[in-house]
C-alpha positions in Angstrom: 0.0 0.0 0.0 1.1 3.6 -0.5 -1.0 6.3 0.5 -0.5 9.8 -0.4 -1.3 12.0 2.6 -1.9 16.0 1.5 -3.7 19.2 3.0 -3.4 22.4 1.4 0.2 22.6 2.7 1.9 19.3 3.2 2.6 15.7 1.4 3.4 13.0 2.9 3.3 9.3 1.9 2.3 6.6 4.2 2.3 2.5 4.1 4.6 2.4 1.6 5.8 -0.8 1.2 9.4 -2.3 2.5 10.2 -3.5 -0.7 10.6 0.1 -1.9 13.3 1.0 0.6 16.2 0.4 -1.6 14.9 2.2 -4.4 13.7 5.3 -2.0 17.0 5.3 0.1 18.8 5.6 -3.1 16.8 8.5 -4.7 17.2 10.4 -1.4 21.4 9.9 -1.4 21.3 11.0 -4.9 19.3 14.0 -3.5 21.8 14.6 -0.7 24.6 14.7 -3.5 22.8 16.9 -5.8 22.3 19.3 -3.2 25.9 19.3 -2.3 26.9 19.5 -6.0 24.1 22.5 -6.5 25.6 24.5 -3.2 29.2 23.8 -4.8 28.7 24.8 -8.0 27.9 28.2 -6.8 30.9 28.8 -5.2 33.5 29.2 -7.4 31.0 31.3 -10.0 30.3 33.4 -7.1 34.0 33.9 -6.5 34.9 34.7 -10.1 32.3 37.2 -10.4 33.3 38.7 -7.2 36.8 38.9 -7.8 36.5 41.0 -11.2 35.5 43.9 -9.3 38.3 46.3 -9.9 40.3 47.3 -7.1 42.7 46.9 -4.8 43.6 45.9 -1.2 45.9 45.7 1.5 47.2 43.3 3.9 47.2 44.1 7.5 47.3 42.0 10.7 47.5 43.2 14.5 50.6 44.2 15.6 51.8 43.7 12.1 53.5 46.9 10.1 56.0 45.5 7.4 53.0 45.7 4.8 52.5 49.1 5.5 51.5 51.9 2.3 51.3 48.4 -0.1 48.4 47.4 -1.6 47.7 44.4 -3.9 45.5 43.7 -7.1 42.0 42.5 -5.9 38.8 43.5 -4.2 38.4 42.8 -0.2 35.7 43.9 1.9 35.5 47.1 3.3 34.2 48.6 6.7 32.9 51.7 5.4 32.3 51.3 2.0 32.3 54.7 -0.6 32.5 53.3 -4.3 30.2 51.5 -6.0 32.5 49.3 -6.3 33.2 48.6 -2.6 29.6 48.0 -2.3 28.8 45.6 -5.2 31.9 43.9 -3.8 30.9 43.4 -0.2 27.3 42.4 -1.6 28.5 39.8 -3.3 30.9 38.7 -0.7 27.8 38.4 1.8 26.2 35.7 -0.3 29.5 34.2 -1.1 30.1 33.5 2.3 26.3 32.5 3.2 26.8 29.5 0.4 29.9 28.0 1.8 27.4 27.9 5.1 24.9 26.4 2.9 27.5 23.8 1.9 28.0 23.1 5.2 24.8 22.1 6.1 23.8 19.9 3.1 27.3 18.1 3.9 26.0 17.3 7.4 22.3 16.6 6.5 24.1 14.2 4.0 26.4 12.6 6.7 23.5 12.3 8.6 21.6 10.0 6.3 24.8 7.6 6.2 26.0 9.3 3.1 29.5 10.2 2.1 29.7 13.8 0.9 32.1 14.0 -2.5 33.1 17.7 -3.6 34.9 16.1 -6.4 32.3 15.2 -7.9 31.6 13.9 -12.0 28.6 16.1 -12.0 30.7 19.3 -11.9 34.3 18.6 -11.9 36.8 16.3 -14.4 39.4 13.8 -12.5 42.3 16.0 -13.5 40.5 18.8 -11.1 39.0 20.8 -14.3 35.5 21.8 -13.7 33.0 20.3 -16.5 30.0 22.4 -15.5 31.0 26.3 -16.6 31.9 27.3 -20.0 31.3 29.5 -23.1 28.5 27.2 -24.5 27.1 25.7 -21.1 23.5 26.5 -20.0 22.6 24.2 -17.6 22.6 24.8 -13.8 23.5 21.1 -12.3 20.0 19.5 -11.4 18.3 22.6 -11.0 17.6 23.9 -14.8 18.4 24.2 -18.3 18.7 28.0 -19.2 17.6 27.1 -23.0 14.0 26.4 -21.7 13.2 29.3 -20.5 12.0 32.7 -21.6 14.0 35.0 -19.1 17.5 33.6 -19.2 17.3 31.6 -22.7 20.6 33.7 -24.0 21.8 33.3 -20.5 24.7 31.1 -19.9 26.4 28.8 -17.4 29.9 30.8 -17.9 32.6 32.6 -15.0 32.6 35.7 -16.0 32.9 39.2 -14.5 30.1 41.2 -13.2 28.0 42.0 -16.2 24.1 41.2 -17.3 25.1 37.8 -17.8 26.4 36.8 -15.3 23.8 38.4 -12.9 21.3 37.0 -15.0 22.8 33.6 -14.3 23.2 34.6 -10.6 19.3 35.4 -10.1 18.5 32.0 -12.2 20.5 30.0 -9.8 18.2 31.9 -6.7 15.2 32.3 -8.2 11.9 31.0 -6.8 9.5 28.0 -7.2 6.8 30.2 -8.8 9.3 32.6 -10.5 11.0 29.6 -12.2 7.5 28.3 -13.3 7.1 31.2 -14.6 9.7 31.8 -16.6 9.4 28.3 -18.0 8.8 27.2 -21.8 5.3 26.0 -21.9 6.3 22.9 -23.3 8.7 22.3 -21.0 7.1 22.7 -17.7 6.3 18.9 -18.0 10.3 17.9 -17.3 10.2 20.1 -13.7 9.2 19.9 -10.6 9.1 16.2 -10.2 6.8 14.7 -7.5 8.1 11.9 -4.7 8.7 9.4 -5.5 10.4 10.1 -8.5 9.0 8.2 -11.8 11.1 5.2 -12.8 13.4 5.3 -9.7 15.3 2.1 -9.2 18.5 1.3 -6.6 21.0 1.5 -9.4 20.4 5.2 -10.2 22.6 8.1 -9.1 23.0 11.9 -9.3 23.6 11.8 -12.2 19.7 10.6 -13.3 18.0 13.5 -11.2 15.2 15.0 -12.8 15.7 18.6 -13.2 14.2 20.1 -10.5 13.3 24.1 -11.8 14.7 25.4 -8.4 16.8 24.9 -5.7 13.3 25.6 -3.6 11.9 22.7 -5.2 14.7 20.2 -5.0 15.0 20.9 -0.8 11.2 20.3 -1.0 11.5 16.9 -2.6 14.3 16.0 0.0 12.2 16.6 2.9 9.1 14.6 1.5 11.7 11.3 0.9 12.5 11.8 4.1 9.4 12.1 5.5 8.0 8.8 4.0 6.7 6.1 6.1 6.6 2.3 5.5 4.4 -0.2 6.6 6.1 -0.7 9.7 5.5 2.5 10.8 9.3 4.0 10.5 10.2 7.0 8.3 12.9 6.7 5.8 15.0 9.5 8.2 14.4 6.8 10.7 15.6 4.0 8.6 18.7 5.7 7.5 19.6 8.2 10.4 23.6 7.7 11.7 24.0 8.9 15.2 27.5 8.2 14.3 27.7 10.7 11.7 30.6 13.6 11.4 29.4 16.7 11.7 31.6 19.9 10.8 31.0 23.5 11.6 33.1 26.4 10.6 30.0 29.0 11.6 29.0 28.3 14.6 31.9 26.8 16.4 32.8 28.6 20.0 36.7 28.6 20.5 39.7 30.6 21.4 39.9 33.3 18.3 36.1 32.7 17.3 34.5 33.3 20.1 31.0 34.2 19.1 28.6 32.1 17.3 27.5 33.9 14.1 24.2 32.9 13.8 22.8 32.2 17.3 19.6 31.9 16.5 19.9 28.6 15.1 21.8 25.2 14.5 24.4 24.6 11.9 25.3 21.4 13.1 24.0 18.4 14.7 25.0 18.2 18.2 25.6 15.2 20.9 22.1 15.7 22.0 20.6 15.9 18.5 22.6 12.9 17.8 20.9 10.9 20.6 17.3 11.9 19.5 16.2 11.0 15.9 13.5 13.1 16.3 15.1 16.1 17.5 17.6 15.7 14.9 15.5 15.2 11.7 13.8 18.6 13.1 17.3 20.5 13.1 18.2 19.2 9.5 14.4 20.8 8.7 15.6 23.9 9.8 18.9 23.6 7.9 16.8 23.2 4.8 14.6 25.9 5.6 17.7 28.3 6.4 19.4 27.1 2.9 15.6 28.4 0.7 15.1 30.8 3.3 18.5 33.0 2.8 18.3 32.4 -1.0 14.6 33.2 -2.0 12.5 33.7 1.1 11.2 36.7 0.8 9.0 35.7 -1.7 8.4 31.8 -0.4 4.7 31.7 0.9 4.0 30.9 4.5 2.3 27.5 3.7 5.3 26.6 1.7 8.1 27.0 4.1 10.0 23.6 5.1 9.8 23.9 8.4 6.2 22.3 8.0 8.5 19.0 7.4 9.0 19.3 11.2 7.6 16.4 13.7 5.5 16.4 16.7 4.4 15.7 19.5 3.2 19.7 18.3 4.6 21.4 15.4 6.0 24.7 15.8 3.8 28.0 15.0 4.5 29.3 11.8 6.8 32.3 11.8 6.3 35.1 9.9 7.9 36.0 7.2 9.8 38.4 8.9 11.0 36.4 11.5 12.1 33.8 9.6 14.6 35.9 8.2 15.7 37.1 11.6 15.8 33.6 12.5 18.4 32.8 10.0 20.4 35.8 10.1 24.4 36.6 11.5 24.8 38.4 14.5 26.6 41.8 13.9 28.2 41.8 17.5 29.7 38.4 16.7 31.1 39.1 13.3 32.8 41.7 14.8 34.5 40.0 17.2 35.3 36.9 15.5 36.2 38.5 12.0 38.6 41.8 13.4 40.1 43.8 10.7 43.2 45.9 11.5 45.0 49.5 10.0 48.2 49.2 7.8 50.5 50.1 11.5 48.3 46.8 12.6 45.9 49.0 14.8 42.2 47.6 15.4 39.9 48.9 12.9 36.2 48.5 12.1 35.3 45.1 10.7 34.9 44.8 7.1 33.9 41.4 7.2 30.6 42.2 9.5 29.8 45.3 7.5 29.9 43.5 4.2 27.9 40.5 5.8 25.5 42.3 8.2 24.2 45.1 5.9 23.0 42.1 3.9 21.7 40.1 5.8 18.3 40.7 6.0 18.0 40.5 2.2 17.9 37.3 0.4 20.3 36.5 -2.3 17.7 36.8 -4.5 17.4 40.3 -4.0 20.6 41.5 -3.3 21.5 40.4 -7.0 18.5 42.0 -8.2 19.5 45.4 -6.4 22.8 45.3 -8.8 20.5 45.6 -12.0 20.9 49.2 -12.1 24.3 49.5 -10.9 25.9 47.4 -13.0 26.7 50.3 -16.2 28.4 51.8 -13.5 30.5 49.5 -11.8 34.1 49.3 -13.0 35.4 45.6 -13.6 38.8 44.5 -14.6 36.9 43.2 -17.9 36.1 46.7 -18.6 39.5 47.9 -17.1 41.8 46.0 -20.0 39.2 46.8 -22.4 41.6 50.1 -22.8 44.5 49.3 -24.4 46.5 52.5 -22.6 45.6 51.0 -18.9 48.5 49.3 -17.3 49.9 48.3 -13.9 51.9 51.1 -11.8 53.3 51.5 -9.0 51.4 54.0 -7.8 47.9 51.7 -7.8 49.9 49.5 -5.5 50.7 51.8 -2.8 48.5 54.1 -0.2 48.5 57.3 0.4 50.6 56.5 3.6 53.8 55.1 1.8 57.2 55.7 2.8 59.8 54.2 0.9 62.1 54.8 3.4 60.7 52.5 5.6 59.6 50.0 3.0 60.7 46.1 3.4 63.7 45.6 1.5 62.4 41.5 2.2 60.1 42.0 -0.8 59.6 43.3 -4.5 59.3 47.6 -4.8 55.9 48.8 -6.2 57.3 49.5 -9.5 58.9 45.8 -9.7 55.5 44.1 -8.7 53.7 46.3 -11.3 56.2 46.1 -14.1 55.8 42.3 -13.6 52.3 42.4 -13.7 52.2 44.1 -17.1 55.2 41.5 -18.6 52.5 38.9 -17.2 49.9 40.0 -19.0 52.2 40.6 -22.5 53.3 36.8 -22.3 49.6 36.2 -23.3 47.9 32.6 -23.3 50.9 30.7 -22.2 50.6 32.9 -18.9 47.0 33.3 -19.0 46.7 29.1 -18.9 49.4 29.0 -16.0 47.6 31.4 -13.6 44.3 29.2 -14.3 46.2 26.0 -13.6 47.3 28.3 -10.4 43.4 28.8 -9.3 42.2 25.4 -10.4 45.4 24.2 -8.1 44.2 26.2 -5.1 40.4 25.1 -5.8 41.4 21.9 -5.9 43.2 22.2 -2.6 39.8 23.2 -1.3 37.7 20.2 -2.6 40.5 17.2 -2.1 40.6 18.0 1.6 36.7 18.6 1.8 36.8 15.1 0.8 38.4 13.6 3.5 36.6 16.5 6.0 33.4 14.9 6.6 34.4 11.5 6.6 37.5 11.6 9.7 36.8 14.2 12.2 39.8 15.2 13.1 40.8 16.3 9.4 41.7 20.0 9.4 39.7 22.3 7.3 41.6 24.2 4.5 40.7 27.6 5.5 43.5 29.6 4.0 42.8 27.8 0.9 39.6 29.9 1.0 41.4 33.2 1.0 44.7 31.6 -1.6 41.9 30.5 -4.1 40.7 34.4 -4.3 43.8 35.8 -4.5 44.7 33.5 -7.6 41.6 33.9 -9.1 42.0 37.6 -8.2 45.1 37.8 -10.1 44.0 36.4 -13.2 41.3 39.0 -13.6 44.2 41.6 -12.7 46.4 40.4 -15.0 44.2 39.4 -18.0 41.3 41.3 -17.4 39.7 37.6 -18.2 38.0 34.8 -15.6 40.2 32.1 -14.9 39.6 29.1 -17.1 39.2 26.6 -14.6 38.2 24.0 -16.8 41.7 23.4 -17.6 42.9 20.1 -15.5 46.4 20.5 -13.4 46.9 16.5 -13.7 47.3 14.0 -10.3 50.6 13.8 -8.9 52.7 11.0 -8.7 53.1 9.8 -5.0 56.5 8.4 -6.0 58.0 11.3 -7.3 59.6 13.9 -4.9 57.8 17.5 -5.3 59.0 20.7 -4.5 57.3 24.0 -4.0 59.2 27.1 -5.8 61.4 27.6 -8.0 64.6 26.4 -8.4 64.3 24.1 -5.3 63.7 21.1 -6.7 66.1 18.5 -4.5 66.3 15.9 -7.7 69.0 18.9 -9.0 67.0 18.8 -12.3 66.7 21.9 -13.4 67.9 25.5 -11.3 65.0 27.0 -12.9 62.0 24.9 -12.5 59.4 26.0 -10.4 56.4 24.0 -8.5 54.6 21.4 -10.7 51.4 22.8 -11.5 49.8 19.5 -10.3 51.1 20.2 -6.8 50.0 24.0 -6.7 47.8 24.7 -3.8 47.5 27.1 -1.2 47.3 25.6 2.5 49.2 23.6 4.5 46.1 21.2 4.7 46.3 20.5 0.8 49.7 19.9 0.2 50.1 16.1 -0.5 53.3 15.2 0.7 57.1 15.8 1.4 58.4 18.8 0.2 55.6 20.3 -0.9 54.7 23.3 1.8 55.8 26.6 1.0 54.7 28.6 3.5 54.4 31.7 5.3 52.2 30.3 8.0 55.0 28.3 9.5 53.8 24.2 11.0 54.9 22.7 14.2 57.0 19.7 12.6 54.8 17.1 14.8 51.7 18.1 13.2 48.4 18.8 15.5 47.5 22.1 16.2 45.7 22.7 12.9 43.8 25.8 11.5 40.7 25.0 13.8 36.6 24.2 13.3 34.4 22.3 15.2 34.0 18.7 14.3 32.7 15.2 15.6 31.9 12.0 15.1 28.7 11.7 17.4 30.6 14.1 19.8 29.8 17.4 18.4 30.0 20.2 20.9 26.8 21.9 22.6 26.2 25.5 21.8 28.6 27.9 23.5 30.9 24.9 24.5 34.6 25.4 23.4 36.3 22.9 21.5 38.9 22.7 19.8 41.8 25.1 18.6 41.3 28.6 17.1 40.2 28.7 13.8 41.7 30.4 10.9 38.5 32.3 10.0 36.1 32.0 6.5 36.6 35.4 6.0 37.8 38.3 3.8 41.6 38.6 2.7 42.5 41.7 4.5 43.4 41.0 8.3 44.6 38.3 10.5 44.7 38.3 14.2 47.1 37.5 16.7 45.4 34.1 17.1 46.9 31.7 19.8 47.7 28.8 18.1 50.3 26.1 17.9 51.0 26.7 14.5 51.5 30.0 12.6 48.5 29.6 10.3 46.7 32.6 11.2 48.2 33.4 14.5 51.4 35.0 15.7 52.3 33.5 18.7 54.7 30.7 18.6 54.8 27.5 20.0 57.6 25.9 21.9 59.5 22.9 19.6 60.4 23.5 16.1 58.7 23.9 13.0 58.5 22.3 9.3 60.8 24.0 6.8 59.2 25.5 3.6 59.3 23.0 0.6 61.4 21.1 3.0 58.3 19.4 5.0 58.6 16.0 6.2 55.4 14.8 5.3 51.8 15.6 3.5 49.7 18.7 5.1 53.2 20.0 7.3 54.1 22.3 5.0 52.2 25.4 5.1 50.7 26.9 2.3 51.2 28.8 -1.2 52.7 26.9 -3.8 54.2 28.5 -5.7 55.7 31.1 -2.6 54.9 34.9 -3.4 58.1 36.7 -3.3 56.1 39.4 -0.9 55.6 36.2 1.6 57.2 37.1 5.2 57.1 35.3 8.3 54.6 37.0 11.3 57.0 35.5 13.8 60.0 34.2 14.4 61.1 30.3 15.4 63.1 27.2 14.9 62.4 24.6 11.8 64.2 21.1 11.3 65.6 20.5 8.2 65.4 17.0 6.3 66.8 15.3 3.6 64.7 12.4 1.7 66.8 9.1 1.1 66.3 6.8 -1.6 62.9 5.9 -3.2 60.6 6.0 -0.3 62.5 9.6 -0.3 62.6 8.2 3.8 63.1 11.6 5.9 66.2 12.2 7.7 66.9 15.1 10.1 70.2 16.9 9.3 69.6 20.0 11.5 68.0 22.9 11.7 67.4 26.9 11.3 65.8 29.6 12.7 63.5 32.5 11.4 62.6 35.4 12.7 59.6 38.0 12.3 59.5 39.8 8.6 62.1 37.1 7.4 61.4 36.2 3.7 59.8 32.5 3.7 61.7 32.0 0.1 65.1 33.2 1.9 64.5 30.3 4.3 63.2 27.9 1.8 66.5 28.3 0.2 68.4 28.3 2.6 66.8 24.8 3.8 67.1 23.6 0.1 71.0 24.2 0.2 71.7 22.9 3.6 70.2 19.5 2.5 72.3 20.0 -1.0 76.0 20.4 1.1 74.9 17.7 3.0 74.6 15.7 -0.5 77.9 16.5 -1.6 76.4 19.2 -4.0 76.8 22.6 -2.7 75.0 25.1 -4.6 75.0 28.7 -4.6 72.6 32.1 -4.8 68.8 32.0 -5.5 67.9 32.8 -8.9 65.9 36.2 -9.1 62.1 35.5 -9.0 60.0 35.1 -11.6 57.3 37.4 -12.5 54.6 35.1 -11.3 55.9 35.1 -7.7 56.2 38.6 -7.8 53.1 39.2 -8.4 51.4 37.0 -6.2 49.9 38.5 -3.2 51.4 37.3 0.1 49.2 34.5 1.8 46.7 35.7 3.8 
């Protein structure tokens, strides 16, 4: 028997039989998937569109001076924001920040069903780390809609591009609603939308990839909370049937430790907890509320009352609907918290008003939806780096890479002048599409840094999240659109490195002796120590303690997630904007200043995978925040087996290449092979922005 159970507001099946449990369980996994693939797919189009705001920033961290009167090419948030282009960057930054939360939560909801979360996925991305799902000719959003059968957005297409009407066409596609997406909808084709539970012709061999389209993201959460409310003959719910109390759980938002103090949403759950975790109930209701929070911030303005998820919610009494109103206060950050746990600091390293919680707070009570839609008549006015190259007598100088507050005098001799980082910038750009597919390889690198480790994130508990990666992958991305006035093309694949070959991280430290001039593979590019693979591969200013632990920070568990306000874990290196980092307590330099006792890993002289800090290739501009003592190794024989052959110390401000070196020719006299002054950088490590 299988009854289907409606009211004006709610479906829900009942008696279905047992011998459709394979089939459903598999339809609701492929759900799970799709949703993380949908939440995914936004981010890096987000990013790109984001980064071609033109513009510059600087790089500032308490107590911090030796960046003082630079600036580098790329957007960042600002506090108090003047331009239109400061404010269509910080609007976009609010809702690229609000889908990596969204990520977040269909991760969990999918651990919590016994899946395995993949952000590697076929659906969007090749196995050479090349995404699949944006391009010149591409018009489908993954699962969610085909652009071509539509009346609104039928020219529109699936592309990374800067912020012009396609691309915020594509942007309000990807948010629209249930009833705007119907409307917008080919007559004809309304009939492949919108599919009703249980999907037609489902059987347990199907996958992702076999989703009907669903016309909106709206629509597809609906259809996950109706498989998941389905009850079988023996009077169990599917959630029921499938629910882990063993699950991982990661939170990056909502996590209460030293250096993110503050919860920033704490009006609701972004994670299951040990008491969710021991109630099926209680936690089915929570991952209700995550869905609801995902439509919610993305189209809920319009979303009728009757329609809102949270009606998914069970008993023994149902909460009261909220208004419209609430519901976004419900879901919204805290400005109080931002503030605390994103600081932002002057050029001298004084405190300064938070750009992060300005960007993210003035948003917030406006759904994505209609933030993008706010841009419409803005956009003739906003200047991009598209529009920027489009004049052939624009060009780097070395006056847009300095503040008003520059002394040359007191400048770092440690790192490139302004003029040399500009005149490098320009040669970059004259070298053409030789250059222009290297810095794409170099944002597909740090991407893929990202995704590999997300991998591995949900499935051990104790894997460290790649939060500098976050910031690296903007800067690169950021520098393409500097440099070439042109989106990355991160379809191009940076190949899979060979774990029997020994890597190394900049140029001309390659410990084989090939080649004096070679830089970092391209398959090993990356930007944080939790992405590097292997030996020799860190290059970092963000120096590691050489036993490992410590980490970057989050909040994580397997069944042993922490209650709100409970502090766990170490301080996190913050999902935020590029222009600040605290003074953090940490054991390892990645986003703090205070050192630990014992030594540290050696740039591109790491012992072993995820030691080795971050930024490979190393930016020329990269100096250490505080000063220490590293072992250096050598690698013996095929199993390139470490062996400690002493060590080095570095102090505040010291150039993390200077060190690399001089760890790459300590291990060479100990080889019998002496060799002698770095090579001068090349102009891609120039202008690289230090790590952030």
């Amino acid at each position: 028997m299988n009854i289907r159970e409606s009211s004006s507001n709610l479906l829900l099946y009942r008696e279905r039989s047992l011998d459709d449990l394979a089939t459903d369980t598999s339809a609701v996994r492929a759900l799970a998937q799709a949703a993380i693939n949908v939440e995914l797919f936004t981010i890096p189009l987000y990013m790109t569109g984001l980064y071609s705001v033109f513009g510059t920033h600087e790089i500032n961290a308490q107590d911090i001076s030796y960046y003082q009167g630079r600036r580098w090419p790329g957007m960042a948030p600002t506090a108090q924001p003047a331009t239109r282009e400061d404010k269509a960057f910080n609007l976009v930054f609010s809702v690229f920040i609000q889908e990596m939360l969204h990520l977040q939560m269909a991760a969990n909801i999918c651990t919590a069903i016994g899946g395995t979360p993949s952000f590697t996925s076929p659906a969007l991305q090749q196995p050479d780390h090349g995404w699949s799902c944006y391009g010149s000719e591409q018009t489908k959003i993954p699962h969610v809609l085909n652009l071509l059968d539509t009346t609104r957005y039928h020219d529109t297409k699936v592309n990374l591009g800067a912020l012009n009407k396609n691309t915020l066409d594509l942007f309000c596609a990807i948010e629209q609603t249930e009833k705007d997406a119907m409307d917008v909808l080919l007559p004809d084709k309304r009939r492949d939308y919108f599919p009703t539970v249980p999907f037609n012709g489902w059987n347990p061999g199907k996958g992702e990839t076999d989703l009907p389209m669903f016309g909106s993201i709206g629509h597809m959460y609906e259809c996950y909370a109706q498989y998941l409310r389905i009850e079988y003959t023996d009077g169990q719910t599917l959630w029921q049937k499938l629910f882990d109390p063993n699950c991982v759980q990661q939170d990056m938002f909502n996590t209460t430790v030293k250096g993110h103090p503050r919860r920033e949403y704490p009006r609701f759950e972004t994670v299951l907890n040990k008491e969710d975790l021991a109630d099926p109930v209680k936690a089915f209701n929570k991952v209700i509320t995550f869905m609801s929070a995902i439509t919610d911030q993305g189209e809920g303005s319009q979303v009728p009352l009757g329609r809102s998820l949270l009606r998914y919610q069970l008993g023994p009494t149902q909460p009261a609907p909220l208004s419209l109103t609430a519901v976004k206060d419900k879901y919204r950050e805290d400005r109080q918290s931002l503030e605390v746990d994103y600081p932002s600091y002057t050029a001298s390293g004084q405190d300064a008003p938070s750009a992060d919680a300005e960007a993210r707070y003035h948003y917030a009570a406006e759904t994505h939806l209609e933030r993008f839609e706010a841009l419409r008549h803005e956009l003739p006015h906003i200047m991009t780096w598209e529009k920027w190259h489009a004049d052939p007598q624009n060009t780097w100088t070395a006056e847009m890479l300095t503040s008003p507050d520059y002394d040359p005098a007191k400048d770092s001799q440690s790192i490139p002048a302004p003029q040399a980082i500009a005149d490098a910038l320009n040669r970059l750009k004259q070298q053409g599409a030789t250059e222009y597919a290297t810095l794409s390889k170099v944002a597909v690198g740090a991407i893929a840094g990202i995704t590999t480790v997300l991998d591995a994130y949900w499935k051990v508990a104790s894997t460290t999240f790649p939060y500098p990666s976050m910031v690296g992958s903007g800067d690169r991305v950021s520098l393409c659109w500097a440099v070439f006035g042109q989106a990355p093309d991160l379809g191009l694949g940076i190949g899979t490195p060979d774990d029997r070959q020994l890597y190394h991280a900049c140029q001309a430290l390659d410990l084989n002796g090939d080649d004096q001039a070679s830089c970092a593979a391209i398959e090993i590019y990356h930007s944080c120590r939790g992405s590097n693979g292997c030996k020799a591969q860190g290059g970092c200013g963000f120096a590691q303690l050489d036993t490992g632990g410590g980490s970057c920070g989050h909040s994580s568990s397997a069944a042993t997630t922490a209650t709100a306000g409970q502090t766990t874990g170490p301080a996190p290196f913050r999902v935020h904007g590029r222009k600040s980092r605290s003074n953090v307590v940490d054991q390892n330099l990645c986003g703090g200043l205070t050192p630990a006792p014992g030594p540290y890993s050696a740039p591109s002289d790491n012992r072993c995978g995820s030691l080795g800090g971050c930024a490979v290739p190393i930016s020329a501009s990269q100096l250490y925040p505080e000063g220490g003592t590293m072992l250096v190794y050598d690698f013996v024989g095929p199993q390139h087996t470490k062996e400690k052959i002493g060590e080095m110390t570095f102090a505040l401000g010291d150039s993390v290449y200077d060190k690399a070196w001089q760890a790459y020719k300590e291990v060479m006299a100990h080889r019998g092979k002496p060799v002698g002054d770095p090579p001068k950088p090349t102009d891609l490590r120039i202008a690289l922005p230090p790590s952030t």
